[in-house]
C-alpha positions in Angstrom: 0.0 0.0 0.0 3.0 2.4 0.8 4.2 2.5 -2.4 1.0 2.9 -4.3 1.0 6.6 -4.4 4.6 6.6 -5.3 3.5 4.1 -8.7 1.1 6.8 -9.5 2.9 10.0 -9.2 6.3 8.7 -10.9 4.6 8.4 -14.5 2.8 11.7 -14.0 6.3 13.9 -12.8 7.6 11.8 -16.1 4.9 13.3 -18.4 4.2 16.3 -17.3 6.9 18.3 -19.2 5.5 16.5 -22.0 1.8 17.8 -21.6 3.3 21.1 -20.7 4.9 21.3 -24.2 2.1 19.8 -26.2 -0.3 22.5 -24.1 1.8 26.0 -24.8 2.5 24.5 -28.6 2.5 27.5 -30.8 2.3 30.2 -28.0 6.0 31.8 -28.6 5.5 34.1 -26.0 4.7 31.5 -22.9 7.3 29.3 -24.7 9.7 32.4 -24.1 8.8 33.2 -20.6 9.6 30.0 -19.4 12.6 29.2 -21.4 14.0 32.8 -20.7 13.4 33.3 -17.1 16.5 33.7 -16.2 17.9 35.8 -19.4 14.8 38.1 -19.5 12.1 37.6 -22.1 13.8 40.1 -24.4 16.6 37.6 -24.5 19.3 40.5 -23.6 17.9 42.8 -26.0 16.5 45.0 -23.1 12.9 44.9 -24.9 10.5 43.9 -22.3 7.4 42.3 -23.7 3.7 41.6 -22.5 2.3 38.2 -23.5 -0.3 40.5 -25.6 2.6 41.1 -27.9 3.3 45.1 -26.7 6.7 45.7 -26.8 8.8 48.1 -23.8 11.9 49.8 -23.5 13.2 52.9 -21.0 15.8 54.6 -22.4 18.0 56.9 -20.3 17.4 59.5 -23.0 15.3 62.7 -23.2 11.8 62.5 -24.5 12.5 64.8 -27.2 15.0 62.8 -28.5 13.5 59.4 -28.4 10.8 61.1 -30.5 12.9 62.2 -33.2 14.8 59.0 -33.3 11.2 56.9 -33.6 10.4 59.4 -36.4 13.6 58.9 -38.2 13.0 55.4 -37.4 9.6 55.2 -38.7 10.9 56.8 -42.1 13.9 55.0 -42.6 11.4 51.9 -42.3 9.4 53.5 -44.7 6.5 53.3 -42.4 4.2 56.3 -42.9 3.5 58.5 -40.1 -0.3 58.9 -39.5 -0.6 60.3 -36.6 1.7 62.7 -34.5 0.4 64.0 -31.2 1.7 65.6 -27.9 -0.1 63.8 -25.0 0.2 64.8 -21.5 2.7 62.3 -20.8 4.9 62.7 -23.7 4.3 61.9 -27.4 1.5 59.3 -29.3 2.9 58.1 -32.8 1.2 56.7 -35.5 2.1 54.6 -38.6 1.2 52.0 -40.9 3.2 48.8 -42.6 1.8 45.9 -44.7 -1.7 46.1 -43.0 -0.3 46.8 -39.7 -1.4 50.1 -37.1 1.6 50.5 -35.4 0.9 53.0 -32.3 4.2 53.9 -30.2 4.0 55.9 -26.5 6.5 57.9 -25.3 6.2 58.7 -21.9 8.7 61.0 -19.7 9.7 59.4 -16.6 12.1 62.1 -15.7 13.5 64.8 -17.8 16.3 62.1 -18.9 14.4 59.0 -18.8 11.4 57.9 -21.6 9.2 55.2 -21.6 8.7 53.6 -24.8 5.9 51.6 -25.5 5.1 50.1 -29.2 2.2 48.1 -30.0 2.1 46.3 -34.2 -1.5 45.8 -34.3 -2.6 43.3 -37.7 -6.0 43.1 -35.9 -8.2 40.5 -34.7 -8.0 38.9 -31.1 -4.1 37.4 -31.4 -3.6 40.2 -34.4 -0.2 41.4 -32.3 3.0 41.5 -34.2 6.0 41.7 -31.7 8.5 40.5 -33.8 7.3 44.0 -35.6 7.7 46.4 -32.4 10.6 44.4 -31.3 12.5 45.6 -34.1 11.2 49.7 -33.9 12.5 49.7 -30.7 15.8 48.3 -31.4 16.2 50.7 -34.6 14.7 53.4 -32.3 18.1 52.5 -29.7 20.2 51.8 -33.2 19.0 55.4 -34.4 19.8 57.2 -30.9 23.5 55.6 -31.0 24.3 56.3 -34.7 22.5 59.8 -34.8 23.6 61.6 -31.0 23.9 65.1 -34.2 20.3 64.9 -34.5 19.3 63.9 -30.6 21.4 67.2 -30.0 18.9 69.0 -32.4 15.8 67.9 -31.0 17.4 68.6 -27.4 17.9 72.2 -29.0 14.4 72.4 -30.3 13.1 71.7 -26.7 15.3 74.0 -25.1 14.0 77.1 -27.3 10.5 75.8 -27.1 10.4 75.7 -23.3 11.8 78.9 -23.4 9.5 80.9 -25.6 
């Protein structure tokens, strides 16, 4: 009798892993937050992700800056600008690609930090694409390292905005 509970639970621990697999098949995202727990689910990127498929990043960069570099970002992807609003946060950008809204956040968290938050919309319930907002993110760091010329100019632009 002792051992009886012992004969049941030993095949179960043995296929569990297995169900677990066969369950999350196809769902990246859980796949990725279990295998990348300890690396982070950006994989060392830096990108933070929600299962949704919204991409994050904070950058230790004025907002002003990250705005222009998304912008330059969003043309050199050739991904038309729709939409291009001051919130009370920061800044709301829109744009469009293959049948995808993409909508990026910038949010100031101090005068030298910004919140980005990109969302690749293709619609429908699972219609996220964050292999798509992964990559505007990392351009958007790409264009802030290769471009510190033009995230002086929009620094400038600030500076004799808030002072007018």
């Amino acid at each position: 009798m002792g051992d009886f509970p012992k004969a049941i639970l030993t095949p179960v621990q043995r296929l569990a892993p297995l169900a677990l697999a066969v369950l999350l098949q196809g769902c990246a995202a859980a796949g990725l937050a279990v295998v990348g727990a300890g690396a982070g689910v950006g994989l060392g990127t830096g990108v933070e992700h929600e299962l949704n498929g919204v991409g994050y990043k904070t950058f230790a960069t004025p907002i002003d800056s990250v705005h222009y570099a998304a912008r330059a970002t969003l043309a050199r992807l050739a991904m038309p600008i729709t939409a291009d609003t001051r919130t009370d946060d920061g800044w709301k950008v829109s744009a469009s690609a293959a049948g995808r809204t993409i909508e990026i956040e910038l949010e100031r968290l101090t005068p030298r930090t910004t919140r980005m938050r990109v969302v690749a919309d293709k619609g429908g319930l699972f219609g996220k694409d964050s292999a798509t907002s992964t990559e505007i993110i990392l351009q958007t760091a790409q264009t802030l390292q290769d471009d510190p010329a033009g995230a002086k100019a929009a620094r400038k632009n600030h500076y004799r905005r808030s002072q007018s």
